[in-house]
C-alpha positions as CSV (number, residue, x, y, z in Angstrom):
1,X,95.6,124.3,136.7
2,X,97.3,121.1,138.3
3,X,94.9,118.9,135.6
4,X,95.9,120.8,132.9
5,X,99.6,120.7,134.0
6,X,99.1,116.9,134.2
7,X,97.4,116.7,131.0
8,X,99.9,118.3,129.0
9,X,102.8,116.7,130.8
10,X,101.2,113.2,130.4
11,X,100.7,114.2,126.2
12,X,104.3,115.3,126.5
13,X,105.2,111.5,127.6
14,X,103.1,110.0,125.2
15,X,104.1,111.6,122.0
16,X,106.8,110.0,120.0
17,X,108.3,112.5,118.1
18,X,108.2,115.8,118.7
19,X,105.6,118.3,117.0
20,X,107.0,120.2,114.2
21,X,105.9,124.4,114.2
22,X,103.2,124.9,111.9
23,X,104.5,128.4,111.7
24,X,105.3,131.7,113.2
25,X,103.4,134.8,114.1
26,X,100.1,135.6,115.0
27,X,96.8,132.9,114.9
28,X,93.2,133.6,114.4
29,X,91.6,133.1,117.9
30,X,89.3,129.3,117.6
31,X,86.2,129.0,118.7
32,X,85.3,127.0,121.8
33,X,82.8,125.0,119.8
34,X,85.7,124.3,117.1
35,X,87.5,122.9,119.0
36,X,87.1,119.0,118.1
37,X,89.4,116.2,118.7
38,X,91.6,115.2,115.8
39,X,90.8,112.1,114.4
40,X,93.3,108.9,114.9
41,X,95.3,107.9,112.3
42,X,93.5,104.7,111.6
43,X,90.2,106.8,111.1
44,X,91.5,109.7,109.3
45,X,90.2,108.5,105.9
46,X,87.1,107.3,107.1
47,X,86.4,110.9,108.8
48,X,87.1,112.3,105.8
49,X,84.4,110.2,103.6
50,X,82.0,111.3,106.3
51,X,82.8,115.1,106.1
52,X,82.4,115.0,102.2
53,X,78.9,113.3,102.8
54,X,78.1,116.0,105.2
55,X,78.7,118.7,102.5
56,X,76.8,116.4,99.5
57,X,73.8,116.7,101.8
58,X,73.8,120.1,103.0
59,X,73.8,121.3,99.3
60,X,71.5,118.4,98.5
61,X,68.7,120.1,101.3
62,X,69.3,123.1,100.0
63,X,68.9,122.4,96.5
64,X,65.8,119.9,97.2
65,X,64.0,121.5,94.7
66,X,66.5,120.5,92.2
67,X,66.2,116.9,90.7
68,X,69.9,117.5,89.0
69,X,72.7,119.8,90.5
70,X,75.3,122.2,89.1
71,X,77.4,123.5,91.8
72,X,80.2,126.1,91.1
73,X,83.7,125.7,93.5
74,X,85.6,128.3,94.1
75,X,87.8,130.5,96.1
76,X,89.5,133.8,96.7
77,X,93.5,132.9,96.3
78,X,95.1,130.9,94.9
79,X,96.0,127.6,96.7
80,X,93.0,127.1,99.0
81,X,92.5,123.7,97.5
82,X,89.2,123.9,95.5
83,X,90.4,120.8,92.5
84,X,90.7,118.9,96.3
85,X,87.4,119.4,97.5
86,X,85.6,119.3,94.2
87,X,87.7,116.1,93.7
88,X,86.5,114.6,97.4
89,X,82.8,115.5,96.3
90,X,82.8,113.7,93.0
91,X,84.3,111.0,94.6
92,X,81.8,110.8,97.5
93,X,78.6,111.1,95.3
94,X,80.2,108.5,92.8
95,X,81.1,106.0,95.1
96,X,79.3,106.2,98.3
97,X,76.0,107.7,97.2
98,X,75.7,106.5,93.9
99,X,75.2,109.5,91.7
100,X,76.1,110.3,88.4
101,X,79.0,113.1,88.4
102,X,80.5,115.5,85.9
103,X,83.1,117.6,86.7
104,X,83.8,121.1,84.7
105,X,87.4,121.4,84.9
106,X,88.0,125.1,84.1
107,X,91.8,125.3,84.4
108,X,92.6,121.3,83.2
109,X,93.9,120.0,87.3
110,X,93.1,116.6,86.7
111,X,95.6,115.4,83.8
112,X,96.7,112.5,86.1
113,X,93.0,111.3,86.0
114,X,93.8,110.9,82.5
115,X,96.9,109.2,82.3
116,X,95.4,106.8,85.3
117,X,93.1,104.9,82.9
118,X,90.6,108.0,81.9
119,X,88.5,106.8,78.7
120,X,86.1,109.2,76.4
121,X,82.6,108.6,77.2
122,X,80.3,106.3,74.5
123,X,77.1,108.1,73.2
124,X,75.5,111.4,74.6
125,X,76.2,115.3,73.7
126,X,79.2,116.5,75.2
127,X,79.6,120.2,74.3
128,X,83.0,120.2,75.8
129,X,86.2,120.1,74.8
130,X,87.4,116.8,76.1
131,X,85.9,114.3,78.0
132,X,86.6,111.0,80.1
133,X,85.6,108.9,82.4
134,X,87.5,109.3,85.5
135,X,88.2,105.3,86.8
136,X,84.0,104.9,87.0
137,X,81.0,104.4,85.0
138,X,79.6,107.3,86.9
139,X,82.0,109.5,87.1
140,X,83.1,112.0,84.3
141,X,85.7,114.9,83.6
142,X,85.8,117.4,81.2
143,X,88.3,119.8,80.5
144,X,87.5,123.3,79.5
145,X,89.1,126.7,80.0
146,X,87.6,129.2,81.2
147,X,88.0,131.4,78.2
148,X,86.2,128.8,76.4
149,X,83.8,128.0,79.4
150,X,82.5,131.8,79.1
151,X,81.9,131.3,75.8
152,X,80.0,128.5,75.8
153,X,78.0,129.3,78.7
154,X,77.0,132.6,76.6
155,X,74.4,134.2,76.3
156,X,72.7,133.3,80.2
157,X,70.4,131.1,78.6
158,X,71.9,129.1,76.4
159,X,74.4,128.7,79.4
160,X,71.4,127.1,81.1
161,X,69.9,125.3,78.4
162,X,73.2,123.5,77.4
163,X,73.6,122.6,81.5
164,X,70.2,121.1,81.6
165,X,71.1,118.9,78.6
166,X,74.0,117.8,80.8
167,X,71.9,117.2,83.9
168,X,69.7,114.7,81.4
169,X,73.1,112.3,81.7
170,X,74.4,113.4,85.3
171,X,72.8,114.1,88.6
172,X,75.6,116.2,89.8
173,X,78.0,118.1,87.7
174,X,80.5,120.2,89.1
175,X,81.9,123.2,88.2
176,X,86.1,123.5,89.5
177,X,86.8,127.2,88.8
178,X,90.0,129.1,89.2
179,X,90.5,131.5,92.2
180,X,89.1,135.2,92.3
181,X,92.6,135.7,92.4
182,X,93.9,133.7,89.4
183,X,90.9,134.9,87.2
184,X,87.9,137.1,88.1
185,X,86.4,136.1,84.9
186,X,85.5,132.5,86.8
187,X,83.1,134.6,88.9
188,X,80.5,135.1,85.9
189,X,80.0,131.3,85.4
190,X,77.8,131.7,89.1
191,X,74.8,132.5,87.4
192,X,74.9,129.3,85.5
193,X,74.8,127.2,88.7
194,X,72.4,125.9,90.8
195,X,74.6,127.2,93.8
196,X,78.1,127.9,94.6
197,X,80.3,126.9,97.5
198,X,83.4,128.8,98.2
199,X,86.9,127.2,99.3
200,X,88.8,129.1,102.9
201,X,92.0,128.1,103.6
202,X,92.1,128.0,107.5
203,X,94.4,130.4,109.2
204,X,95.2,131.6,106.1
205,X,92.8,133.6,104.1
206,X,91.9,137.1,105.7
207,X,87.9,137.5,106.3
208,X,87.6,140.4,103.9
209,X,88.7,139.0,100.7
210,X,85.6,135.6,101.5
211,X,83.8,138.5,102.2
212,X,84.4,140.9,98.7
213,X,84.2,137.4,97.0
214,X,80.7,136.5,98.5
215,X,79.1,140.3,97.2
216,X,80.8,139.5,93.6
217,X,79.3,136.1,93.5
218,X,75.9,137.4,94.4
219,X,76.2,140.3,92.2
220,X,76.4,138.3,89.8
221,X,73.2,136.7,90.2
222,X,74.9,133.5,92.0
223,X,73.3,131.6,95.0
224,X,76.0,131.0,98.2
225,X,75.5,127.8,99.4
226,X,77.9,127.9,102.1
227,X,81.7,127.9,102.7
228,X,84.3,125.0,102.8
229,X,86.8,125.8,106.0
230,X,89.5,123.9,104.2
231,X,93.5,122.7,105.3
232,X,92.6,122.9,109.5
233,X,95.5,121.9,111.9
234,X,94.9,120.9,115.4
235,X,97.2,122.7,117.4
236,X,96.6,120.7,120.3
237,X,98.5,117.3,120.8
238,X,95.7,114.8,120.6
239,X,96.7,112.7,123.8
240,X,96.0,116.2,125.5
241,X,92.2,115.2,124.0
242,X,92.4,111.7,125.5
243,X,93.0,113.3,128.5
244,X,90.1,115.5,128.9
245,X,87.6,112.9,126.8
């Protein structure tokens, strides 16, 4: 007890300003083996980079098989911050592993991406709406909705035979969907896709809607590729981490 007291009492002298509350009421109990430092300022970014390319190569063992990838994102409400993972994926396969990315924007999130320089693509079918190149060579997004998106990935083969014309340009291409809660409809693009990754909001989103959204994806012929714990907080002060580390 008298280390913990001194630990908490020497992060109480080392903090600067005091912690803000990340909010009232009660908290999902964390997991002993969750419980990881939080990364210095200075690193933050660089952690991030390296989380992304942990996620582009657990889907990548996974879909070994698979020369070129389509990967559905997706979560159960809105808000969970899909558009920001799919966007940290693209990113990381464009720039740090070289790959050749298309995103499928299904509810148009990336206008800025547009306004920041985005330029249509020279040569090639795109059977999408609009197109652009997204500040890279390598890197492309298109913008369809999801109305249209349903009916252009219809009938279940021609879905698939129009994505495998795509994967002849791109090695990756990335499907951003709306939430199960915005639009249920953006659960029967799943089949399309080589796999699908769901988006959790920590603290946030209760186990049983991840879980009703999991049967609907695989209902509907979709392959679960694993879950995206999104928007953690530390609750712990990290000189309390110094301490113990």
């Amino acid at each position: 007890m008298s280390k913990i007291y001194r630990a908490l009492e020497q992060a109480r002298q080392e903090l600067t300003e005091p912690e803000s509350d990340a909010g009232a009421g009660w908290r999902m109990p964390v997991r002993k083996d969750t419980l990881l430092p939080p990364q210095r300022q200075g690193s933050r970014v660089s952690a991030e980079h390296n989380a992304y390319i942990e996620i582009c190569r657990a889907f990548e063992t996974q879909l070994a098989l698979h020369s070129k990838k389509t990967v559905q994102v997706i979560c159960s409400r809105r808000g969970e911050g899909v558009s920001t993972v799919v966007k940290g994926i693209a990113l990381t396969s464009a720039e740090r592993l070289g790959k050749r990315v298309l995103i499928i924007d299904t509810s148009s999130r990336y206008p800025e991406w547009v306004m920041a320089g985005g330029q249509r693509p020279h040569g090639g079918p795109v059977p999408v709406s609009t197109c652009f190149k997204a500040g890279r060579e390598n890197l492309c997004v298109a913008f369809l909705p999801l109305d249209a998106a349903a009916i252009w990935l219809s009938p279940v083969q021609s879905g698939r035979d129009i994505l495998a014309e795509l994967s002849d340009y791109f090695d990756l291409i990335l499907i951003d969907s709306p939430s199960f809660e915005e639009s249920p409809d953006g659960i029967d693009l799943a089949r399309h896709a080589d796999g699908v990754i769901i988006v959790v909001e920590a603290e946030r989103t209760k186990w049983f809607l991840v879980d009703n959204l999991k049967e609907k994806i695989l209902n509907n012929e979709g392959r679960l590729l694993g879950v995206v714990l999104n928007k953690r907080r530390f609750h712990i002060p990290e000189p309390v981490y110094r301490w113990f580390h």
